[in-house]
TORKEVO-958273 format. One record per residue (C-alpha): x, y, z; residue in three letters. Coordinates in nm, 2 decimals. Each point is the difference from the previous one (the first is absolute). Example, Ala and Ser with C-alpha at 12.3 -4.5 7.8 and 13.67 -1.06 7.14 Angstrom:
2
+--------+--------+--------+--------+
|     px |     py |     pz | residu |
+--------+--------+--------+--------+
|   1.23 |  -0.45 |   0.78 |    Ala |
|   0.14 |   0.34 |  -0.07 |    Ser |
+--------+--------+--------+--------+
END
This chain:
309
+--------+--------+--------+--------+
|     px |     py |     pz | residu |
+--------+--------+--------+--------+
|  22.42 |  12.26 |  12.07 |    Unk |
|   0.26 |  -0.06 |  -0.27 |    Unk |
|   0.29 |  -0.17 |   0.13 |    Unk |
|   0.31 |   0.14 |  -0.20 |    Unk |
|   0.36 |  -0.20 |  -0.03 |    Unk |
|   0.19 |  -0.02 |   0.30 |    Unk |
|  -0.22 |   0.06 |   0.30 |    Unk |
|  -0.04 |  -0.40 |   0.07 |    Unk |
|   0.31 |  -0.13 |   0.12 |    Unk |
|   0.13 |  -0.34 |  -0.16 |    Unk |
|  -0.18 |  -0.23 |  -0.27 |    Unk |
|  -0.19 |  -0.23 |   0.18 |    Unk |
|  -0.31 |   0.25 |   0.01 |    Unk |
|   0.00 |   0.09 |  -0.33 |    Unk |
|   0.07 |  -0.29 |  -0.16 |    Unk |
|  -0.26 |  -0.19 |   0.21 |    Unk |
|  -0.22 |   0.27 |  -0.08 |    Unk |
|   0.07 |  -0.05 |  -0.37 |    Unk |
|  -0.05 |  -0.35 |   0.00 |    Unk |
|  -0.36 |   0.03 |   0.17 |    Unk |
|  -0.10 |   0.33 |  -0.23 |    Unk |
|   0.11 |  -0.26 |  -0.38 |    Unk |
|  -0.22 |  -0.27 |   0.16 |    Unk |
|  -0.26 |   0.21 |   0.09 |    Unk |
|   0.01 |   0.23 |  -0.33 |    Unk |
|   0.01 |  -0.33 |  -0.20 |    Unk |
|  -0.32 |  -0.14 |   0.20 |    Unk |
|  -0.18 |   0.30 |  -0.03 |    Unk |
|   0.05 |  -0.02 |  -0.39 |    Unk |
|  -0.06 |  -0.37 |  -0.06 |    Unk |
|  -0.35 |   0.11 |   0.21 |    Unk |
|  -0.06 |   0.30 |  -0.21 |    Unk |
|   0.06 |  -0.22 |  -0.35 |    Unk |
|  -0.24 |  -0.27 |   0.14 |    Unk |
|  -0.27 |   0.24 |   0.12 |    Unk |
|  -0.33 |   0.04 |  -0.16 |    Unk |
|  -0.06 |   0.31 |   0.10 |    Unk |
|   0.28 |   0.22 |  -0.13 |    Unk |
|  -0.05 |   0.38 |  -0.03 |    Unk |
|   0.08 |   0.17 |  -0.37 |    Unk |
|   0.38 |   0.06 |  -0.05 |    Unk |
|  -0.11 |   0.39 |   0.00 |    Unk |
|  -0.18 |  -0.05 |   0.33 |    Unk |
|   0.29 |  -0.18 |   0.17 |    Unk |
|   0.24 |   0.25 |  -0.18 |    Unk |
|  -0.23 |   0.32 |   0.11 |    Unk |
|   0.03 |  -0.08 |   0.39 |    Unk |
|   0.37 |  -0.08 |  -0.01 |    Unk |
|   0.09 |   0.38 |  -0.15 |    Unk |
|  -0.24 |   0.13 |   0.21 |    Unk |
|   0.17 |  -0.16 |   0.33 |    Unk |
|   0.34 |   0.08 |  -0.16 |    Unk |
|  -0.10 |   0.38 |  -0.01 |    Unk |
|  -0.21 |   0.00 |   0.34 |    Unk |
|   0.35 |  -0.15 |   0.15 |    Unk |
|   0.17 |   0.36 |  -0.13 |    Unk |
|  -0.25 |   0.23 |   0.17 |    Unk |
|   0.13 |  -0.04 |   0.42 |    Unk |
|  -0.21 |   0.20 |   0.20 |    Unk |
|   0.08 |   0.13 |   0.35 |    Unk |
|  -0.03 |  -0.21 |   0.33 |    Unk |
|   0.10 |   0.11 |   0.34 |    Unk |
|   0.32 |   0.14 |   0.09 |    Unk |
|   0.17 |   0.08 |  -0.31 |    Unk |
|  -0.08 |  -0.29 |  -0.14 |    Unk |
|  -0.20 |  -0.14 |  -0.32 |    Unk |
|  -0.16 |  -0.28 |  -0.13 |    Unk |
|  -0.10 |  -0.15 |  -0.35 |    Unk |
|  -0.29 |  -0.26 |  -0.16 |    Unk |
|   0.07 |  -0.36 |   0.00 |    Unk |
|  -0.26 |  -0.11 |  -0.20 |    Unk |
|   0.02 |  -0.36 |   0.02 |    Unk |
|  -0.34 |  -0.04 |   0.17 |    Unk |
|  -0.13 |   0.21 |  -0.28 |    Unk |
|   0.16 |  -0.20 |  -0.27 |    Unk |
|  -0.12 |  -0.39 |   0.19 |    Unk |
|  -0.32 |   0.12 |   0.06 |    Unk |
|  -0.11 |   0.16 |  -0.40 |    Unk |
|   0.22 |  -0.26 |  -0.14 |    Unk |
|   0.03 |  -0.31 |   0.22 |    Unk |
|   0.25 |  -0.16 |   0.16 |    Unk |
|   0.26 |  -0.10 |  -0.27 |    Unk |
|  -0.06 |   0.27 |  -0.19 |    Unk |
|   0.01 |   0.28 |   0.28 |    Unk |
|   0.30 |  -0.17 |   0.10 |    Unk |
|   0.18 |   0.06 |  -0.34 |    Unk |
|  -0.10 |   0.33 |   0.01 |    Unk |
|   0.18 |   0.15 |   0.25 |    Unk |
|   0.30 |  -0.22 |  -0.05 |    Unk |
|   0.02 |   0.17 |  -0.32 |    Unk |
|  -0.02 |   0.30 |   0.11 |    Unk |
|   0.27 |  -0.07 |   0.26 |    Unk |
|   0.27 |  -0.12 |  -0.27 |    Unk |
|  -0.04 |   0.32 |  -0.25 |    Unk |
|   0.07 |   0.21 |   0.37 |    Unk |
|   0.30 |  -0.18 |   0.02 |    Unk |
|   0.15 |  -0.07 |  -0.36 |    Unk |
|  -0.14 |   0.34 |  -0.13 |    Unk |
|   0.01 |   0.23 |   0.28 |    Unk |
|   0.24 |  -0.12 |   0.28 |    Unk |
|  -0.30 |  -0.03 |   0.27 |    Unk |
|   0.08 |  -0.31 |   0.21 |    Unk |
|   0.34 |  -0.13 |  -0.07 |    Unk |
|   0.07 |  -0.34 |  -0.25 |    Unk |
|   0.13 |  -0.17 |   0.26 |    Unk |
|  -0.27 |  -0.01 |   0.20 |    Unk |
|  -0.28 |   0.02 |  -0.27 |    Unk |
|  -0.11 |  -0.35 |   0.15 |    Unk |
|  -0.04 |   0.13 |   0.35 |    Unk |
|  -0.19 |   0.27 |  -0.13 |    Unk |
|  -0.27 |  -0.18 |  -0.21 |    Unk |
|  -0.03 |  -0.24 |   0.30 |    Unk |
|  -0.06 |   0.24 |   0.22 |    Unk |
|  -0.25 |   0.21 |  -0.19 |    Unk |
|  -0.12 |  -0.20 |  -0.32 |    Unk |
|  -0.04 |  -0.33 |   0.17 |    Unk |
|  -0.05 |   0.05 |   0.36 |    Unk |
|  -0.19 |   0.27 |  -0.09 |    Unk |
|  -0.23 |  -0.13 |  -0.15 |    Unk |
|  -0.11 |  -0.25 |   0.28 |    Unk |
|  -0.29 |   0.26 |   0.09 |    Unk |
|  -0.15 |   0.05 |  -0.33 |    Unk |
|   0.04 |  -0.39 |  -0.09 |    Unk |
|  -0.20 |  -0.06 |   0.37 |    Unk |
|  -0.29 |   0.29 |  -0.13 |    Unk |
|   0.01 |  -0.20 |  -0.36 |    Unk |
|  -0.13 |  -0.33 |   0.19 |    Unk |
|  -0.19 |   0.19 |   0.19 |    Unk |
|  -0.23 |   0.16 |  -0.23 |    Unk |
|  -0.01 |  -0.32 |  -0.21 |    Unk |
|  -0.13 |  -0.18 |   0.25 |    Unk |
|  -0.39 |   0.00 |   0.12 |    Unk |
|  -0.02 |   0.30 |   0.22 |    Unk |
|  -0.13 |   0.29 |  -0.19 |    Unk |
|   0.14 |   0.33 |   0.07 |    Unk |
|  -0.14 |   0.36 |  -0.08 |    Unk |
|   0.25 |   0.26 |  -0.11 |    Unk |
|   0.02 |   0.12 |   0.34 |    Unk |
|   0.12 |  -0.29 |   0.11 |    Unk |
|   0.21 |  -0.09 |  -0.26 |    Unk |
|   0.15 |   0.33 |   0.07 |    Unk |
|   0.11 |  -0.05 |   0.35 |    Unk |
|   0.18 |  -0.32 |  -0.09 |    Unk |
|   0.18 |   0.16 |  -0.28 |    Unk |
|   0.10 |   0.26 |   0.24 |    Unk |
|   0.10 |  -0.26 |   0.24 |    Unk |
|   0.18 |  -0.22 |  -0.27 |    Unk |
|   0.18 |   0.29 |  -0.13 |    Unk |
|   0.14 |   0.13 |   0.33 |    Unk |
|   0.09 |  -0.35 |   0.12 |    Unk |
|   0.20 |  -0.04 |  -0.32 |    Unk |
|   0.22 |   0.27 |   0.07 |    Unk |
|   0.01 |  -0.07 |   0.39 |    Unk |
|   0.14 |  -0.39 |  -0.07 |    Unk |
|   0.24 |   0.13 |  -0.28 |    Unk |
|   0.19 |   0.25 |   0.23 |    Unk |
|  -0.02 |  -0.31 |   0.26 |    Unk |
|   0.18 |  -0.18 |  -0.23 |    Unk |
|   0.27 |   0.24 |  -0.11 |    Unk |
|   0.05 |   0.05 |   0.38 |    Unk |
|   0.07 |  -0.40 |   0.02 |    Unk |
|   0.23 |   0.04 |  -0.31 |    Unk |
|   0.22 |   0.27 |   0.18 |    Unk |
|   0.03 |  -0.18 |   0.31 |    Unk |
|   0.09 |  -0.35 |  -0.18 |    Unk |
|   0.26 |   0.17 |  -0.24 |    Unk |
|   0.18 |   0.17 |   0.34 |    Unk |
|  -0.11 |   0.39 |  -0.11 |    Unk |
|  -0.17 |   0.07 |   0.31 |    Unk |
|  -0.15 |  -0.19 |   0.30 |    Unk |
|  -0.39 |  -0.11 |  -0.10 |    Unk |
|  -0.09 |   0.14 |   0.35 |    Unk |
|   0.14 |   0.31 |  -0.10 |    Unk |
|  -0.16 |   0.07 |  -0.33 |    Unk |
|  -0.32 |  -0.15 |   0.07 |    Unk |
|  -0.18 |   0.20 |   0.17 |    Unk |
|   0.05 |   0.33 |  -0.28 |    Unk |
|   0.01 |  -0.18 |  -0.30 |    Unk |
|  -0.37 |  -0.14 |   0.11 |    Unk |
|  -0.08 |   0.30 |   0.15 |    Unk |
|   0.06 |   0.28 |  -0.29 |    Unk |
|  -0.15 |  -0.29 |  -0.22 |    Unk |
|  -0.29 |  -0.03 |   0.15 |    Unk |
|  -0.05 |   0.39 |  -0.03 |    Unk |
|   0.05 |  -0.05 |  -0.35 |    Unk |
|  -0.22 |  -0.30 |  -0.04 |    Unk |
|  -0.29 |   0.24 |   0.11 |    Unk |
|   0.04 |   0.15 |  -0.35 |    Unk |
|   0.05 |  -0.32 |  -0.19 |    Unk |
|  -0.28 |  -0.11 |   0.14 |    Unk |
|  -0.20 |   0.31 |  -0.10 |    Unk |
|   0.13 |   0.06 |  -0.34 |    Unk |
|  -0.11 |  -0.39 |  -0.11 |    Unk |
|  -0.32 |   0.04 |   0.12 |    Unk |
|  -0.06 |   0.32 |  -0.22 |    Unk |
|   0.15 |  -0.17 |  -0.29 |    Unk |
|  -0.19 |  -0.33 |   0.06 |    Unk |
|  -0.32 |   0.23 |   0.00 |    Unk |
|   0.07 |   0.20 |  -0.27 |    Unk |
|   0.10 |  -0.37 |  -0.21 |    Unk |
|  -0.32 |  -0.21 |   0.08 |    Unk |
|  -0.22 |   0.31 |  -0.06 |    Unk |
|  -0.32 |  -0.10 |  -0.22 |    Unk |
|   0.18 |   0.23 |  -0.27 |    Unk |
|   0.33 |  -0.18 |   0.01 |    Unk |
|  -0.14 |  -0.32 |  -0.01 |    Unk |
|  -0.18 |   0.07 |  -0.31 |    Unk |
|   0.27 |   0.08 |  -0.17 |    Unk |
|   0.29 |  -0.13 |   0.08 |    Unk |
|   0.21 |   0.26 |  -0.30 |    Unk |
|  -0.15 |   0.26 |   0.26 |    Unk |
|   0.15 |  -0.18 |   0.27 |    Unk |
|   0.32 |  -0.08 |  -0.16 |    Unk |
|   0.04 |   0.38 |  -0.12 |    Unk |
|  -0.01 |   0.16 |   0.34 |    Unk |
|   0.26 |  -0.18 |   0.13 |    Unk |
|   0.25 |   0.01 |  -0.26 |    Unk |
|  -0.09 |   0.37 |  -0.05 |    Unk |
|   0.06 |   0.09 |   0.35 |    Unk |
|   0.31 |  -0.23 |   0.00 |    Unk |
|   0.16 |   0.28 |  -0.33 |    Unk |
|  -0.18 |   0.28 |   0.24 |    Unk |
|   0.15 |  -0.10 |   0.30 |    Unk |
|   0.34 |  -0.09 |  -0.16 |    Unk |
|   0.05 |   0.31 |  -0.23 |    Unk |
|  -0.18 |   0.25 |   0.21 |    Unk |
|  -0.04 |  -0.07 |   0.34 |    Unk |
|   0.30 |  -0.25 |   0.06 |    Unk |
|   0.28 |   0.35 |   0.03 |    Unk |
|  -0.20 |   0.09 |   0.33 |    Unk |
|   0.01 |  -0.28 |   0.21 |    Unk |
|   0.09 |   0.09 |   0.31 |    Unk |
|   0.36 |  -0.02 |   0.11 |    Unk |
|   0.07 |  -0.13 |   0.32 |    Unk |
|   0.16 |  -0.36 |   0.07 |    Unk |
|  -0.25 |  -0.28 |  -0.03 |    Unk |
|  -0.12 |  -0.19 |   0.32 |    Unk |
|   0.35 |  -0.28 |  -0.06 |    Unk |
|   0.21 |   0.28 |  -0.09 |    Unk |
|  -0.15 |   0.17 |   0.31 |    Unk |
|   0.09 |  -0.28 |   0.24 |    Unk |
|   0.34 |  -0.06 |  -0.13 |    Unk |
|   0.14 |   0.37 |   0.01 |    Unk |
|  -0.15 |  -0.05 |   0.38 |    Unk |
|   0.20 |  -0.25 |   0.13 |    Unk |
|   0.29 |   0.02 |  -0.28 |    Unk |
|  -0.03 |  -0.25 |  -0.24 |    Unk |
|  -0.05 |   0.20 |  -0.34 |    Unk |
|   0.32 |  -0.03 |  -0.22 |    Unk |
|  -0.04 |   0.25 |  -0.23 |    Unk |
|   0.35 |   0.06 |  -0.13 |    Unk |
|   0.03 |  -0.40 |  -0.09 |    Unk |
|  -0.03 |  -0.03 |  -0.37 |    Unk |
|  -0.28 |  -0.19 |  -0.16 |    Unk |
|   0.07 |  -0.37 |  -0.18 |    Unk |
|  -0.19 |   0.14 |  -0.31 |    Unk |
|   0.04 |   0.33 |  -0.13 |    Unk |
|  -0.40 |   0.07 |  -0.16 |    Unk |
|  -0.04 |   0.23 |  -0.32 |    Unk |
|  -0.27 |   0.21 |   0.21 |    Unk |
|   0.18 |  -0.02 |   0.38 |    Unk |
|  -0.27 |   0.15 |   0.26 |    Unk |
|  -0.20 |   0.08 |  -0.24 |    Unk |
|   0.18 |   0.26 |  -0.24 |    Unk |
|   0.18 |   0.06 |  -0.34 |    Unk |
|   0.34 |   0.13 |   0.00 |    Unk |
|  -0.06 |   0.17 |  -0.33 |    Unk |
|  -0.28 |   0.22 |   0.16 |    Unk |
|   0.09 |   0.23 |   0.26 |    Unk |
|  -0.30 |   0.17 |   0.13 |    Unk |
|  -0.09 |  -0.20 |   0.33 |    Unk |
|  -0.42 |   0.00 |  -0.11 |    Unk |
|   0.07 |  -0.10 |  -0.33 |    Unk |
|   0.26 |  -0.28 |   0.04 |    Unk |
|  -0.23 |  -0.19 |   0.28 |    Unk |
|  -0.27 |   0.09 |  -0.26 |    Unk |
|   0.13 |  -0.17 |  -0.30 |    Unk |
|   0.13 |  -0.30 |   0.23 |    Unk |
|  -0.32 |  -0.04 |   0.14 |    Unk |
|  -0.15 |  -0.02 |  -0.39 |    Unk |
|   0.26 |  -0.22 |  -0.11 |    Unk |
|  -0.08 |  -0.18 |   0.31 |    Unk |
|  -0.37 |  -0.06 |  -0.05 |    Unk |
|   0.06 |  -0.08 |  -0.38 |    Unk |
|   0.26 |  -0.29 |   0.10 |    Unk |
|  -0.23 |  -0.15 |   0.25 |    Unk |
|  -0.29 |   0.01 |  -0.26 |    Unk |
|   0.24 |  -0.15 |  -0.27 |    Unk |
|   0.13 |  -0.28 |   0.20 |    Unk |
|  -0.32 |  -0.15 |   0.21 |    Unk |
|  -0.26 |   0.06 |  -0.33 |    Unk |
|   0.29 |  -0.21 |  -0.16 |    Unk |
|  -0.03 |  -0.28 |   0.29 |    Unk |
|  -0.35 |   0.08 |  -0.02 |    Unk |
|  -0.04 |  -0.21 |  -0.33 |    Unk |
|   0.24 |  -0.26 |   0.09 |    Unk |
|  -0.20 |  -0.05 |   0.27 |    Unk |
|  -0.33 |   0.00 |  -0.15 |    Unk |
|   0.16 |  -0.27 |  -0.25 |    Unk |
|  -0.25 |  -0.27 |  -0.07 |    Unk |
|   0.16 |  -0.38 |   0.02 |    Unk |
|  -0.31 |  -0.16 |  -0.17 |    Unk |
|  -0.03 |   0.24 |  -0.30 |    Unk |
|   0.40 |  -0.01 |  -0.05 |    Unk |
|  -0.11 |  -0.44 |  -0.05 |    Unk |
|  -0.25 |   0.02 |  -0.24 |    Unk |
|   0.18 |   0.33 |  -0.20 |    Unk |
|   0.29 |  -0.25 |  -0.05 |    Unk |
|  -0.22 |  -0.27 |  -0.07 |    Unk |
+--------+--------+--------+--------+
END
């Protein structure tokens, strides 16, 4: 559901959407600094190369079509709010400066769409489980499932809203198949974060929360080096709906050429092995960069005081 440069019309929607995406981002980290329950900088690191790889491996749909993990529910609900948040808006800024997935111009409308409003779900499943109801796994499980799908469901609702406002293509007209396919493809959002959510708050994980940590970066360099070259091909569900009804551009040139453009380097020319290496490269970036925020994070007012004192 990356938006790329040029398919909203004028600046009002993306600027707007800018404007919304700072203020949010900038709440969420203010939150994350005051928390007092902050995951490790490995943890939060961990989960944000794990989404970034997930997000390379589409999988088929309906009709030619193909879908991809979110992850934001995923992220909230292991990490908490802020934290999830931050997460996948990462994640959504190495796409675009790194790889050229989702355009610059429109990086705002893309982590509003799927970082932020995205993570309404997961933030609604955080209260809830805090709150005095006890849940059994079961349970827990449903809502996740629920949570997830609905994230995906309200982000192409939105992206739909953004097309019609910016003058691309009547809302009434992209509706009903940008929700549609989407809601096909929430089905395996929805399923993937419950396995993941099982597989994190199993009695062993919890133990150990190295173990925990390990898996998911491993898988992240797994799924990134070796899996990542296989995705399958076909046109994601916005890509879907825009060759539809005619609104992909795909001979307009991008505002920011990236050093890995859709996932490839121009010095490798075998098709497995570029996507391979980019995927790495991928992974290792995300890892860099959110450990790194991580411990800024994590940055303790009170024993910064009495150091300098």
């Amino acid at each position: 559901m990356h938006i790329p440069d040029h398919m909203l019309n004028g600046a009002v929607c993306p600027v707007s959407a800018a404007v919304i995406s700072v203020a949010g981002v900038a709440t969420a980290a203010v939150l994350a600094v005051k928390s007092k329950d902050k995951p490790s900088p490995l943890k939060f690191a961990a989960i944000a190369m794990f989404i970034f790889a997930a997000q390379m491996m589409n999988f088929p749909v309906l009709n030619g079509t193909s879908g991809h993990f979110l992850g934001t529910t995923f992220a909230v609900v292991l990490l908490g709010i802020p934290f999830g948040i931050l997460s996948t808006t990462a994640v959504l800024i190495v796409q675009c400066l790194a790889f050229g997935d989702g355009g610059l111009s429109v990086l705002g409308v893309n982590i509003l769409n799927m970082a932020l409003i995205g993570a309404i779900p997961g933030a609604a499943l955080t209260f809830i489980f805090r709150s005095n109801f006890r849940f059994n796994k079961i349970q827990k499980s449903i809502l996740i499932f629920a949570g997830s799908w609905l994230s995906i469901v309200i982000a192409a609702f939105f992206c739909s809203a953004e097309l019609g406002i910016s003058g691309t293509i009547d809302f009434t007209t992209v509706f009903s198949s940008m929700v549609g396919i989407h809601s096909l493809i929430g089905i395996f959002e929805g399923v993937i974060t419950v396995a993941l959510y099982l597989i994190a708050t199993s009695e062993k994980a919890q133990k150990s929360e190295k173990l925990s940590v390990g898996i998911l970066a491993v898988s992240a360099v797994i799924i990134g080096l070796v899996l990542s070259p296989f995705a399958n091909g076909f046109p994601d569900g916005l890509e879907w709906v825009a060759e539809k009804y005619a609104f992909l551009n795909e001979s307009a040139a991008p505002l920011l050429t990236s050093p890995f453009n859709d996932y490839s380097l121009s010095l490798i020319n075998n098709e497995i092995l570029t996507v391979s290496a980019a995927g790495f490269i991928g992974v290792i970036i995300t890892f860099i960069a959110v450990v790194g925020l991580g411990f800024l994070l994590n940055f303790k007012r009170d024993d910064a005081q009495s150091t300098v004192k």
